[in-house]
C-alpha positions as CSV (number, residue, x, y, z in Angstrom):
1,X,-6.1,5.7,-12.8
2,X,-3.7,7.0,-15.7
3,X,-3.9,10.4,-13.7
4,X,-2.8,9.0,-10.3
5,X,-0.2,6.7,-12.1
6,X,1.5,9.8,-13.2
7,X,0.7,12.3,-9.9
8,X,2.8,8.8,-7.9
9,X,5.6,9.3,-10.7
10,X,6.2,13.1,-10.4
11,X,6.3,13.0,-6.6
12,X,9.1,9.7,-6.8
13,X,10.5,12.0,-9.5
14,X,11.0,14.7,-7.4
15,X,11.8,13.4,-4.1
16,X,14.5,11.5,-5.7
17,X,15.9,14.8,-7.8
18,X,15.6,16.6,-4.0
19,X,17.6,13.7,-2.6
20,X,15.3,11.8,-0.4
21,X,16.4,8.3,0.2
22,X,13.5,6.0,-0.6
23,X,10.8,5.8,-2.8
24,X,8.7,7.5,0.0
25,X,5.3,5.7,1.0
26,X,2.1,6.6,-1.5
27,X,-1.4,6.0,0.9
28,X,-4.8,6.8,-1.0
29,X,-8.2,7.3,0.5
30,X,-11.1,5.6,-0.6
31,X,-14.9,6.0,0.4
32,X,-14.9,2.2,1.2
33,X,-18.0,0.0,1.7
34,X,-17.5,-4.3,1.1
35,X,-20.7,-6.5,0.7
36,X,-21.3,-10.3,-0.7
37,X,-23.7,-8.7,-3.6
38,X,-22.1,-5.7,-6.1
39,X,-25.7,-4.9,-6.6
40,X,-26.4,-4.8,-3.2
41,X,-23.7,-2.7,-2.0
42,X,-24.9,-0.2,-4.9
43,X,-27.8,0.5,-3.6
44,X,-26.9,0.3,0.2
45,X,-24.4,3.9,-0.3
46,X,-26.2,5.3,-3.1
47,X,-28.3,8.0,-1.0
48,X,-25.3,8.6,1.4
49,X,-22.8,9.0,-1.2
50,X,-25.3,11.4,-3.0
51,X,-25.8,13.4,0.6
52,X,-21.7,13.5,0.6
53,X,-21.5,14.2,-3.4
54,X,-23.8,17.2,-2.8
55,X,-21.9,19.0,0.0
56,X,-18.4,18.4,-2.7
57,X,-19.2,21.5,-4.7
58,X,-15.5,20.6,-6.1
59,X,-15.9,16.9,-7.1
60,X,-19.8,18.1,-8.2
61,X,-18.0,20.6,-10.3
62,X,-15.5,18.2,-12.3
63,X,-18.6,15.5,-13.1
64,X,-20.8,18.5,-14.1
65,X,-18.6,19.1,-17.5
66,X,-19.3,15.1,-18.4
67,X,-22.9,14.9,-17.5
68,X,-25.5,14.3,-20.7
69,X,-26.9,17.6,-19.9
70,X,-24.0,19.9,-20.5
71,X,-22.8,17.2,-24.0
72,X,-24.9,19.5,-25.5
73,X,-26.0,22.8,-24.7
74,X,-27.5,24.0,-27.8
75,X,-30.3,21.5,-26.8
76,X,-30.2,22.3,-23.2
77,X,-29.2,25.7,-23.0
78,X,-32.0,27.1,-20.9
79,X,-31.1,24.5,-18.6
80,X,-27.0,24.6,-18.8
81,X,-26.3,28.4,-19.1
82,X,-26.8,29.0,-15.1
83,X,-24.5,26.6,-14.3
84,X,-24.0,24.7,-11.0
85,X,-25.6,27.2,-8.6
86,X,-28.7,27.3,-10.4
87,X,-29.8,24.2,-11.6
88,X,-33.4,22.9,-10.4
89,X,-33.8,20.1,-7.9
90,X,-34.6,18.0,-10.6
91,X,-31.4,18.8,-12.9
92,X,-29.6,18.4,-9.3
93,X,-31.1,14.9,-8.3
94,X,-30.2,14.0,-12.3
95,X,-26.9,15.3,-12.0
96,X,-26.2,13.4,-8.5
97,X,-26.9,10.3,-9.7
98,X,-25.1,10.5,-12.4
99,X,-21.9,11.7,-10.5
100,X,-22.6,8.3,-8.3
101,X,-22.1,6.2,-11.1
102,X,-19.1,8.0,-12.3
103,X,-17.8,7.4,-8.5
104,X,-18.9,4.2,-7.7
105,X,-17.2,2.8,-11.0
106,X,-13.7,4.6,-10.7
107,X,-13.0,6.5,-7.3
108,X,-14.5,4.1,-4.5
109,X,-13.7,0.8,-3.0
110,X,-17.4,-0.8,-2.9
111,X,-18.8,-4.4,-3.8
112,X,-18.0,-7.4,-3.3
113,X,-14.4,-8.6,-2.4
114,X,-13.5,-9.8,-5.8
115,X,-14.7,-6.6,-7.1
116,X,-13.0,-4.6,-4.6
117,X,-9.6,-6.6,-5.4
118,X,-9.4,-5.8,-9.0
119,X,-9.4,-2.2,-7.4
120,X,-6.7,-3.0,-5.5
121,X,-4.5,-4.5,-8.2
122,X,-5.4,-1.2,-9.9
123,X,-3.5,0.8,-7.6
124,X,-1.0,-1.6,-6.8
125,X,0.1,-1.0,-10.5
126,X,-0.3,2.5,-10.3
127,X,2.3,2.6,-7.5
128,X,-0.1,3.0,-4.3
129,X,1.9,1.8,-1.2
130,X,-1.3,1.3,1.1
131,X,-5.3,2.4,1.0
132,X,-7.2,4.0,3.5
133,X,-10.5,2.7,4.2
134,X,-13.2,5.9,4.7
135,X,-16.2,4.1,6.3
136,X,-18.0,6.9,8.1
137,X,-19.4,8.2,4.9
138,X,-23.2,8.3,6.2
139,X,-23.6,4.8,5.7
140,X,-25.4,3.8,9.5
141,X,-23.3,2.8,12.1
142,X,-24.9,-0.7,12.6
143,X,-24.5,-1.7,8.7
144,X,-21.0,-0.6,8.7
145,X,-19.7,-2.4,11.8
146,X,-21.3,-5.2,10.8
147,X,-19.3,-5.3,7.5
148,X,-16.0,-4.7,8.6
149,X,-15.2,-7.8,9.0
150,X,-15.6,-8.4,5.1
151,X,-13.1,-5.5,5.1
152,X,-10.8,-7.4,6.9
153,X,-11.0,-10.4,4.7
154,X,-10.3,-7.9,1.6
155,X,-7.2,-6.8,3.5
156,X,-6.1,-10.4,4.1
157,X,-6.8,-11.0,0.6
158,X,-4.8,-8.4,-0.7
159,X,-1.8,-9.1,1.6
160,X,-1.8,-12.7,0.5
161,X,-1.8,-12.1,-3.3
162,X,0.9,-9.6,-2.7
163,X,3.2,-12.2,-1.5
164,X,1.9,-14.7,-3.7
165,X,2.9,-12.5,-6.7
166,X,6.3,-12.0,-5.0
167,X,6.8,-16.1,-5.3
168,X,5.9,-16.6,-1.2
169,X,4.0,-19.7,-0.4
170,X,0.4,-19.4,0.6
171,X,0.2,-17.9,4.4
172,X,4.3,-18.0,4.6
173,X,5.2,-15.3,6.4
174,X,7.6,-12.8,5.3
175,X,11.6,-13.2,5.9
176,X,13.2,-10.4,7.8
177,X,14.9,-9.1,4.7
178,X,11.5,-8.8,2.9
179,X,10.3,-6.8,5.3
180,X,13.1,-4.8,5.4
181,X,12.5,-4.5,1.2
182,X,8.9,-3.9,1.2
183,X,8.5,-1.4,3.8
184,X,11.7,0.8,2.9
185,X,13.0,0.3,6.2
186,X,16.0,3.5,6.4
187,X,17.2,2.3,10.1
188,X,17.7,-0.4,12.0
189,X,18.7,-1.0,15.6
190,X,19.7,-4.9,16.7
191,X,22.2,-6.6,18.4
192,X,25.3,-8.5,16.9
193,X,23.4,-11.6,16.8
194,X,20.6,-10.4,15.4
195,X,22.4,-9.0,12.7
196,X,24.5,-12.0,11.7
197,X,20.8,-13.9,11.5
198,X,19.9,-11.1,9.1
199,X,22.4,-11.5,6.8
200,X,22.4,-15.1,6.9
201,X,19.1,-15.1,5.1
202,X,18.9,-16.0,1.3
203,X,20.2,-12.8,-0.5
204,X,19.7,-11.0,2.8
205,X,22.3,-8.6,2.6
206,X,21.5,-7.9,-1.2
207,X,17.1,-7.6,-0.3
208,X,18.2,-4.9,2.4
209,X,18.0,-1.2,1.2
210,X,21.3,0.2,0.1
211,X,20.3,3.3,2.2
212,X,19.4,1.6,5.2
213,X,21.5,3.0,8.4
214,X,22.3,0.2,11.0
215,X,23.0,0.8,15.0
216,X,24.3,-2.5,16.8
217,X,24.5,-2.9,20.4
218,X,25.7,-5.7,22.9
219,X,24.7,-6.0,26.8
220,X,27.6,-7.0,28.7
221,X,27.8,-10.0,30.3
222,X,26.6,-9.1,34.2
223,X,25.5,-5.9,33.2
224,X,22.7,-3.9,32.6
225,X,24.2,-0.8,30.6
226,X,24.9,-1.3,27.0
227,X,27.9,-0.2,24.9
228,X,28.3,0.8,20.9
229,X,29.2,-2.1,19.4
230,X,30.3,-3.0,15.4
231,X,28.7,-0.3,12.5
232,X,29.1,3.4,14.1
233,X,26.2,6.1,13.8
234,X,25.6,7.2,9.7
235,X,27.2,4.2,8.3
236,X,25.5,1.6,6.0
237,X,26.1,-1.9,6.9
């Protein structure tokens, strides 16, 4: 997690030094698989995570320098000095479960929803915007349609302690203005009335990017056409 902490801060850093308005949007992909039981969901994506982990000569390749074998190659060096390419199917099998582990415990979104949230606070904290879920990792079809919906209630959780940490109240909704805030809105089209609503809103004006461009337009009365009407194009409101 340190490493994607500081991969997130490098690209803000330079987006901002290359004068990008925003913070831009960070999305991360995750194999993804929620269950009731931690245990459970272990041992339901172990074999297809191994089928996946073996065709990933590159991820294989990074787990190979921490697996017990190569710790200590004076005691296994008939066994190490091939490397990757040549290991038996028995050193193969050892070193795909132990590269399941590794990824199970740090690089996937599995287990049970509490489990799964602590993950999500993770990258939260790290400065991940939003995950995407990879579900169609060899897991069957049936067994994964049938747990989406514990997916979804991971989502909802997630969404729920996000406002809740922001000081909303349980299920409130989220003002205009938030919205505007959370999701780095740059433009806006409305109409005057719309506008005035916005920045009637608690702190409404202040919540609302400074960067954020705003187009308003007003229908004529008796008319379908619409005219330019208050902020012109380019201008912050």
């Amino acid at each position: 997690m340190d490493e994607v902490t500081e991969k997130i801060q490098v690209y803000r850093n330079a987006r901002r030094e290359a004068g990008h308005e925003g913070p831009g949007v960070v999305s991360v992909m995750l194999h993804t698989f929620v269950g009731e039981d931690d245990d459970a969901v272990r041992e339901r994506v172990r074999e297809p995570m191994k089928a996946y982990l073996r065709t990933a000569v590159g991820l294989m390749k990074n787990f190979q320098q921490a697996w017990e074998i190569y710790r200590d190659r004076s005691r296994h060096k008939d066994r190490a000095e091939g490397g990757f390419e040549s290991l038996s199917e028995e050193d193969m099998d050892s070193l795909l479960d132990f590269a399941f582990e590794r990824y199970y415990e740090t690089s996937g979104l599995f287990g049970s929803a509490d489990r799964c949230l602590e993950r999500v606070d993770q990258l939260r904290e790290a400065g991940v915007d939003e995950v995407a879920c990879l579900i169609d990792f060899g897991v069957d079809t049936s067994t994964t349609l049938q747990h989406l919906d514990q997916l979804a209630q991971l989502r909802d959780r997630a969404k729920q302690q996000e406002v809740d940490g922001e000081g909303g109240a349980a299920g409130a909704p989220l003002s205009f203005a938030d919205q505007v805030r959370r999701y780095g809105v740059t433009h806006l089209q409305s109409t005057p009335s719309r506008m005035r609503m916005f920045l009637a809103e608690p702190e409404g004006r202040g919540r609302s990017s400074a960067s954020t461009r705003c187009w308003l337009e007003e229908r004529p009365s008796g008319s379908h056409g619409r005219r330019a009407a208050g902020c012109r194009e380019g201008v912050a409101c």
